[in-house]
Legacy VTK file of the C-alpha trace (Angstrom):
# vtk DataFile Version 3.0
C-alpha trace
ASCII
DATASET POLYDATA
POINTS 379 float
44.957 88.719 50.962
44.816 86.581 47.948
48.126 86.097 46.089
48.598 88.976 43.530
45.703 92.102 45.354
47.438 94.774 46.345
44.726 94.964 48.794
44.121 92.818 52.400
40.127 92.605 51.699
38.575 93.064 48.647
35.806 95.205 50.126
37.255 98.573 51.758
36.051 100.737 54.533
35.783 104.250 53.475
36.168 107.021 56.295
34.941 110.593 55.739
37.560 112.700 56.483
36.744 115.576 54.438
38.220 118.909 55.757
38.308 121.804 53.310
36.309 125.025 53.830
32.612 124.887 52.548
30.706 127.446 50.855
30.024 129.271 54.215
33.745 129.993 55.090
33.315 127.327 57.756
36.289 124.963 58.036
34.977 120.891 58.114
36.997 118.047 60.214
34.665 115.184 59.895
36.678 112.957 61.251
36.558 114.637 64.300
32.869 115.481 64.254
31.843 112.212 63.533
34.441 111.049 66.604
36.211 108.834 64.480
39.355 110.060 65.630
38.604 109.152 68.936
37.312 106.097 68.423
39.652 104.761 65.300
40.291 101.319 68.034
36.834 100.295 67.835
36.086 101.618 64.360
38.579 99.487 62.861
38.244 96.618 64.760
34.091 96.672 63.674
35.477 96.414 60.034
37.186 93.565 61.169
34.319 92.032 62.654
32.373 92.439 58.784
35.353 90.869 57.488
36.843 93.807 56.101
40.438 94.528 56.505
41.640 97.649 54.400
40.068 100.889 54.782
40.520 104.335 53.488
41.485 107.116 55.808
42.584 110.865 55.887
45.876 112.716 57.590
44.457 116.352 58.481
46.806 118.355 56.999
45.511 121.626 58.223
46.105 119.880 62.135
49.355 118.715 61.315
51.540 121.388 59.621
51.368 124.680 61.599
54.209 127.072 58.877
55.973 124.104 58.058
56.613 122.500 61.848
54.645 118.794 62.527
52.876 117.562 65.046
51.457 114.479 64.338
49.413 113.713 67.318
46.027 113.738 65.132
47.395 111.181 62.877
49.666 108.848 65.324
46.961 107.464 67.234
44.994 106.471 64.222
48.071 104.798 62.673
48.461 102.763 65.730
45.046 101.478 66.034
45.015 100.156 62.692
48.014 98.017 63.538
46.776 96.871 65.906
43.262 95.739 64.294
45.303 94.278 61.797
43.602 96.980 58.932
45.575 98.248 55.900
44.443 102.118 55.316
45.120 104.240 52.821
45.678 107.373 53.859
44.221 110.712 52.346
46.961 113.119 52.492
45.237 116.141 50.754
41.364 115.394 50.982
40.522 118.997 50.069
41.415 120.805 53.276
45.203 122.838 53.816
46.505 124.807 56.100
45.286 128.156 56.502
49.014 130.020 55.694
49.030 128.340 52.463
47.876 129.987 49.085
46.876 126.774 46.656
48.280 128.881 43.668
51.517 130.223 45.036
54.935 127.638 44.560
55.129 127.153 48.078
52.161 124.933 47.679
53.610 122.661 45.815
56.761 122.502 47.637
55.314 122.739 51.186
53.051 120.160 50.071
55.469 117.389 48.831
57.714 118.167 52.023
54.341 117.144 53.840
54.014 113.741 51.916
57.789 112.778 52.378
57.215 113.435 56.159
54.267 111.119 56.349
55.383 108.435 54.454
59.149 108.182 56.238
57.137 108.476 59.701
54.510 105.718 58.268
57.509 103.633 57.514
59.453 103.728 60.721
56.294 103.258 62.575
54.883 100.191 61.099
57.700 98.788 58.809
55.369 98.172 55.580
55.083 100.256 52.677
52.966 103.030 52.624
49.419 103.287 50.159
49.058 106.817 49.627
45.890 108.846 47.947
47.921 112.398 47.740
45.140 114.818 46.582
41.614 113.356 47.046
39.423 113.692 43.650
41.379 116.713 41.737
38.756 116.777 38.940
36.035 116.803 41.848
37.552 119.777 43.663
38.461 121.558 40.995
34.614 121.652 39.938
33.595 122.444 43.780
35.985 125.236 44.027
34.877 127.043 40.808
31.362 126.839 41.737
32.098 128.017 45.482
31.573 125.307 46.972
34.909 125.113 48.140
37.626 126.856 49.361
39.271 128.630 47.679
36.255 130.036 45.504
38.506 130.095 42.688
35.631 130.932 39.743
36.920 131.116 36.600
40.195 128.903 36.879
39.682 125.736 36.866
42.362 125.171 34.527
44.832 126.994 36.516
43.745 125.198 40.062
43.515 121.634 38.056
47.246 121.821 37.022
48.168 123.349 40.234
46.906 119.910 42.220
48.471 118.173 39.464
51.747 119.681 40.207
51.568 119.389 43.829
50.559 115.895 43.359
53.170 114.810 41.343
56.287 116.453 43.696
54.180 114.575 45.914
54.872 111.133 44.899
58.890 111.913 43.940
58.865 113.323 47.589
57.003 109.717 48.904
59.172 107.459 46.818
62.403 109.346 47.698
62.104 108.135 51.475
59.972 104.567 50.599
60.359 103.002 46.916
58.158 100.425 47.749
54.838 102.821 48.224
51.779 102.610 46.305
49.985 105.830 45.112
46.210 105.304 44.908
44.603 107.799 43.010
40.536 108.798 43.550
38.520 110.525 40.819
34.845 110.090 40.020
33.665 107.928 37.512
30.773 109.647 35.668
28.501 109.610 32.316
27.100 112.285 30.401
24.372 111.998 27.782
22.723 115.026 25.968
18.726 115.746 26.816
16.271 112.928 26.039
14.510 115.682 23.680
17.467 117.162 22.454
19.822 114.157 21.486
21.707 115.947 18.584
23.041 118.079 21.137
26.135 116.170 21.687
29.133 118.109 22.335
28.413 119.628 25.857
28.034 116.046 27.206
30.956 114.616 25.184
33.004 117.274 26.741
31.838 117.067 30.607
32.561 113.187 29.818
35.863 113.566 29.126
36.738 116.174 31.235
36.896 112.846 34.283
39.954 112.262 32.375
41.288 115.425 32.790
43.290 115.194 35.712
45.064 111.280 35.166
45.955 112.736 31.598
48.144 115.281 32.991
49.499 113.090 35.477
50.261 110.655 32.871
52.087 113.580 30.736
49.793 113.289 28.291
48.440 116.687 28.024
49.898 119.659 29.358
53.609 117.808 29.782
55.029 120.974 31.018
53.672 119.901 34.164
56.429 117.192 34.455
53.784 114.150 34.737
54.696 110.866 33.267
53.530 107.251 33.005
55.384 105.711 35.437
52.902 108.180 38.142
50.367 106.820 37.197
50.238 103.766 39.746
46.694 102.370 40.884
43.446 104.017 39.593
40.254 104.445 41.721
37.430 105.495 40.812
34.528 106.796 42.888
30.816 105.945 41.693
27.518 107.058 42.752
23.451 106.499 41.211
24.231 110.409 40.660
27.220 109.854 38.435
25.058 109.708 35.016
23.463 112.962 33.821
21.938 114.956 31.370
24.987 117.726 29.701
23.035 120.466 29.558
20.569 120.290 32.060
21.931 118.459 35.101
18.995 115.812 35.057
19.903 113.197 36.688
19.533 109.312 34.337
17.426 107.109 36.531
18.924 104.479 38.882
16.734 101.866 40.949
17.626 98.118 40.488
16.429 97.141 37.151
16.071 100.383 35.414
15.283 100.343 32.342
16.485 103.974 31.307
18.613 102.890 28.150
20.782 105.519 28.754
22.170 104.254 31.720
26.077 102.824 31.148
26.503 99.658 33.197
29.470 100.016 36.196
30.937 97.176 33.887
31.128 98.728 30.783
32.590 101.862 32.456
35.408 99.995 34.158
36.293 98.249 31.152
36.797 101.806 29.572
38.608 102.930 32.480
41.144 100.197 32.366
41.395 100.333 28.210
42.468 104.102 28.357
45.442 103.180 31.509
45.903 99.988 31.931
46.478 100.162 35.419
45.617 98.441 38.764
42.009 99.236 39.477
39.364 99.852 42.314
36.192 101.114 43.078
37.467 104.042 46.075
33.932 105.108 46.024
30.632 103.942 46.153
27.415 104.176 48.209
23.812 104.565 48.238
21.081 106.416 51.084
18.569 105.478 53.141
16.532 102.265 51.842
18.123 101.862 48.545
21.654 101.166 50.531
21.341 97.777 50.113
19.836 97.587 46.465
23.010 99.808 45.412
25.320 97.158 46.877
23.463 94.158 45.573
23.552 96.123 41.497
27.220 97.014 42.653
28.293 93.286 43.436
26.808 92.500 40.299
28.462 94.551 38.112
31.679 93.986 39.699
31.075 90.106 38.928
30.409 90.965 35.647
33.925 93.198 34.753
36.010 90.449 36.572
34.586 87.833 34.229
35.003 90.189 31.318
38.711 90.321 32.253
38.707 94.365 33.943
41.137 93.322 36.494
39.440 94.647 39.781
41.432 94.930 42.939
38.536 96.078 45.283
35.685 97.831 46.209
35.306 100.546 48.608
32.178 101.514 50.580
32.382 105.052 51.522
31.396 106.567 53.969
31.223 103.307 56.497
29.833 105.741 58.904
26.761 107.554 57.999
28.260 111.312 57.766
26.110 114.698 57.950
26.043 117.229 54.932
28.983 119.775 54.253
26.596 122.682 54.222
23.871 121.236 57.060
25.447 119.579 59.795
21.509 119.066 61.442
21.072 116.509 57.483
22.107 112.964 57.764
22.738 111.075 54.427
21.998 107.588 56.187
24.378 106.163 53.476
27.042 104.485 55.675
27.008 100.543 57.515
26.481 102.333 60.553
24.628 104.997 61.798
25.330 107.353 63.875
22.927 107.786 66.743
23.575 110.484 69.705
24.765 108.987 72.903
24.016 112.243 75.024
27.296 113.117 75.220
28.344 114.668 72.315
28.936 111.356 70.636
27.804 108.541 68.180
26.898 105.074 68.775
27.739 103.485 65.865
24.606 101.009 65.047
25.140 98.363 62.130
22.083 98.881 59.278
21.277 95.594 59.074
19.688 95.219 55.395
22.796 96.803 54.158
25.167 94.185 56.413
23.300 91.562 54.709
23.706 93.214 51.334
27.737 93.213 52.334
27.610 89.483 53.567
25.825 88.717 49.907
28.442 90.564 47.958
31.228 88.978 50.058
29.982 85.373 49.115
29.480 86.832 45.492
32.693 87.846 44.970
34.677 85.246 46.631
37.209 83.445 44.869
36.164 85.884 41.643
LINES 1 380
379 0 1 2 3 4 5 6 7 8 9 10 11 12 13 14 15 16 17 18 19 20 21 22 23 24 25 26 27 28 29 30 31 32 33 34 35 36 37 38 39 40 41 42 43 44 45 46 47 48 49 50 51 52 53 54 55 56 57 58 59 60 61 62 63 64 65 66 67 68 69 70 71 72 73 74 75 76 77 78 79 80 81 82 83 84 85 86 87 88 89 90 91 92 93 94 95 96 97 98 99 100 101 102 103 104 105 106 107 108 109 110 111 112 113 114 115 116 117 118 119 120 121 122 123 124 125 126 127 128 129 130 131 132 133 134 135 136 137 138 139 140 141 142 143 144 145 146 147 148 149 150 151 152 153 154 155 156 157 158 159 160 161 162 163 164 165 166 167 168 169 170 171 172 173 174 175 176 177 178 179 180 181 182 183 184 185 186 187 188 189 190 191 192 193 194 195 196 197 198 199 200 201 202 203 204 205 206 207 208 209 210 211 212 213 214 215 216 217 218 219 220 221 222 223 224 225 226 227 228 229 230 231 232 233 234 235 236 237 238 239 240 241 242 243 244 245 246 247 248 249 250 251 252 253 254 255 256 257 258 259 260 261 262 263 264 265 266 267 268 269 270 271 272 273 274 275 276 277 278 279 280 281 282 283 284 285 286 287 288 289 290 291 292 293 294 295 296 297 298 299 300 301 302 303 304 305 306 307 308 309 310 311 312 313 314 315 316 317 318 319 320 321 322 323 324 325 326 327 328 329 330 331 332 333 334 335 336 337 338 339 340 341 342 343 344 345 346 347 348 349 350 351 352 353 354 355 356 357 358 359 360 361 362 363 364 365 366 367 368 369 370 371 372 373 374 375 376 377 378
C-alpha cells in the first residue's frame, strides 16, 4: 500500500456475488454456484499470486438473517481466508438479494437492514481488528432500473422513484448503524458510470439522453442531501465513490444503440474513461475508484490495455484515482441462462466432473494485467 491509498493494491479483484431474484422468480447465489465460497482460501491466495491484494466481495444477506436471528457461517469462513491471504475485501452487504420475509418498501426494511450492517461491521471488527470497507447497497441506480423493467425482484414497474429513495434510506441508516459500532469504517459506494448521446440521425433530439445521463447521479445526490433532503442524506455520507464501467456504458437515448468500442475507435461520440472521471470527481470531490470494469471473450485484454490507458491519463490530469477493479475475476454464467458463460473474468471456469470449477488463468488477459501493473506503477 502506497502512503495515502485507501486501498492495499491498486488493481482489485471483483467477486460475483450477485443474489437477488431474476426475472424467472428464481433466487441467484453466485458465489455459491461458482464455488467461491468454498474455495475463498485458494481464490484469494491466486489474487495474491497476480499481485493483487484487495478484492471486492459479498455477505449473503438472504443466508444470514433468518426474521432477524444471524448465523454467519456463510460469511465467517470467507472473512478468515482473506486474513489469512493477507487480502483487503470489501464487502457487499446488499448486492441486490434480501431475505425472503422482508418487503423492500415497508419500514422494517430500512430498520432490519441497518441492524444487519451494524452486526457485520462489529463482528468484522472483533474478528480481524481493522476497520471495516463497506459497499452497503450494490449499484442503487442499477437496481432500481432492473427492478422496474422485471428484471429483478421485486418487479416493482412503475416506481422507480419510490424503490430509489427507499435504498437510499436503507443505505443511509446503514452507514449511522456501521459507524455507531466502528468510526473508523470506510463506505464504498458502486454505481455505473454511463453516457448517453441522442441518435446519430436525430441529434436535435437531446433531452431524453440528457436526462438518462443524469439520472447516474440520481442516487449519490440523495445521499449527499442534495435532492430529496427529506431522506436525511448529507455530505459527510458521501465517503469513497466507485464507479462501475463497461464498452456497453455509452448509448444512444432513444434507441438503446449501443456507441462503438474496439481499441481505437473512432466513433466521435465516444467520451474517454478520462474525461468521465474527471466529471465524476468535479461534481463530489471524493475518493475515487473504478469498482467495475471488464470486457468478454477476446477483447478482455484490449479492454484492459484502453482501461490502463485511460487511467494513466486521469492520474496525470490530476482525477485522484485510488484503484481499479476487475470484476468478475472469475468468469460467471448469465442471470437468466446459467448453460451462457460471459468468458469475461482472469479465470475461467472449467468443469472438474464434480460439480466444480477449475479455475484456469486466461493468459492474454494476465499479460494485459502484468502490462497495466507496470503502467501504473508509481503513477
Amino acid at each position: 500500500m502506497t502512503p495515502g491509498s485507501l486501498f492495499r493494491s491498486f488493481w482489485i479483484a471483483g467477486f460475483e456475488c450477485s443474489c437477488h431474484m431474476n426475472s424467472a422468480g428464481r433466487r441467484l447465489d453466485m458465489i455459491g454456484a461458482l464455488g467461491h465460497d468454498r474455495c475463498a482460501a485458494a481464490d484469494y491466495r491466486r489474487l495474491r499470486d497476480v499481485g493483487i491484494a484487495t478484492a471486492r466481495d459479498g455477505l449473503r444477506w438472504h443466508l444470514i438473517d433468518s426474521d432477524g436471528r444471524y448465523d454467519w457461517s456463510s460469511w465467517l469462513p470467507m472473512l478468515q481466508a482473506a486474513g489469512e491471504a493477507g487480502v483487503q475485501v470489501i464487502w457487499d452487504l446488499c448486492h441486490y438479494g434480501w431475505p425472503d420475509d422482508l418487503d423492500v418498501f415497508s419500514s422494517g426494511f430500512v430498520e432490519r437492514f441497518a441492524r444487519f450492517a451494524a452486526e457485520a461491521a462489529c463482528l468484522h471488527r472483533g474478528r480481524t481488528g481493522e476497520a471495516g470497507l463497506f459497499t452497503p447497497i450494490n449499484e442503487i441506480n442499477f437496481l432500481t432500473w432492473g427492478a422496474t423493467r422485471d428484471l429483478i425482484f421485486p418487479y416493482a414497474h412503475g416506481r422507480g422513484t419510490e424503490l430509489k429513495q427507499q435504498l437510499v434510506r436503507a443505505a443511509l441508516a446503514a452507514c449511522d448503524a456501521i459507524w455507531a459500532v466502528d468510526p473508523e469504517a470506510r463506505i464504498c459506494y458502486a454505481e455505473p458510470l454511463i453516457h448517453n448521446v441522442p441518435p446519430r440521425w436525430r441529434p436535435w433530439v437531446t433531452g431524453p439522453a440528457r436526462a438518462q445521463r443524469n439520472s447516474q447521479f440520481e442516487a449519490w445526490e440523495m445521499i449527499a442531501g442534495r435532492i430529496h433532503p427529506e431522506l436525511g442524506g448529507d455530505p459527510r455520507y458521501l465517503d469513497i465513490l466507485g464507479v462501475n464501467f463497461y464498452a456497453a456504458n455509452e448509448w444512444e437515448v432513444p434507441g438503446g444503440r449501443k456507441l462503438h468500442w474496439d481499441n481505437g475507435s473512432n466513433d466521435p461520440r465516444w467520451m474517454p474513461l478520462h474525461q468521465l472521471l474527471a466529471e465524476v470527481y468535479q461534481r463530489y470531490r471524493r475518493p475515487l475508484y473504478i469498482a467495475e470494469t471488464s470486457h468478454y471473450g477476446i477483447g478482455r485484454a484490449d479492454w484492459l490495455d484502453e482501461i490502463a490507458a485511460e487511467a494513466l491519463k486521469a492520474t496525470q490530469n490530476g482525477t485522484p484515482l485510488e484503484g481499479i477493479c476487475l470484476y468478475p475475476i472469475l468468469d460467471r454464467f448469465d442471470w437468466e441462462d446459467s448453460t451462457h458463460w460471459h468468458n469475461s473474468g482472469l479465470w475461467d471456469m472449467v468443469p472438474n466432473g464434480a460439480g466444480c470449477y477449475r479455475r484456469v488463468l486466461h493468459e492474454d488477459y494476465a499479460e494485459a494485467l502484468r502490462r497495466a501493473q507496470k503502467l501504473l506503477d508509481g503513477r
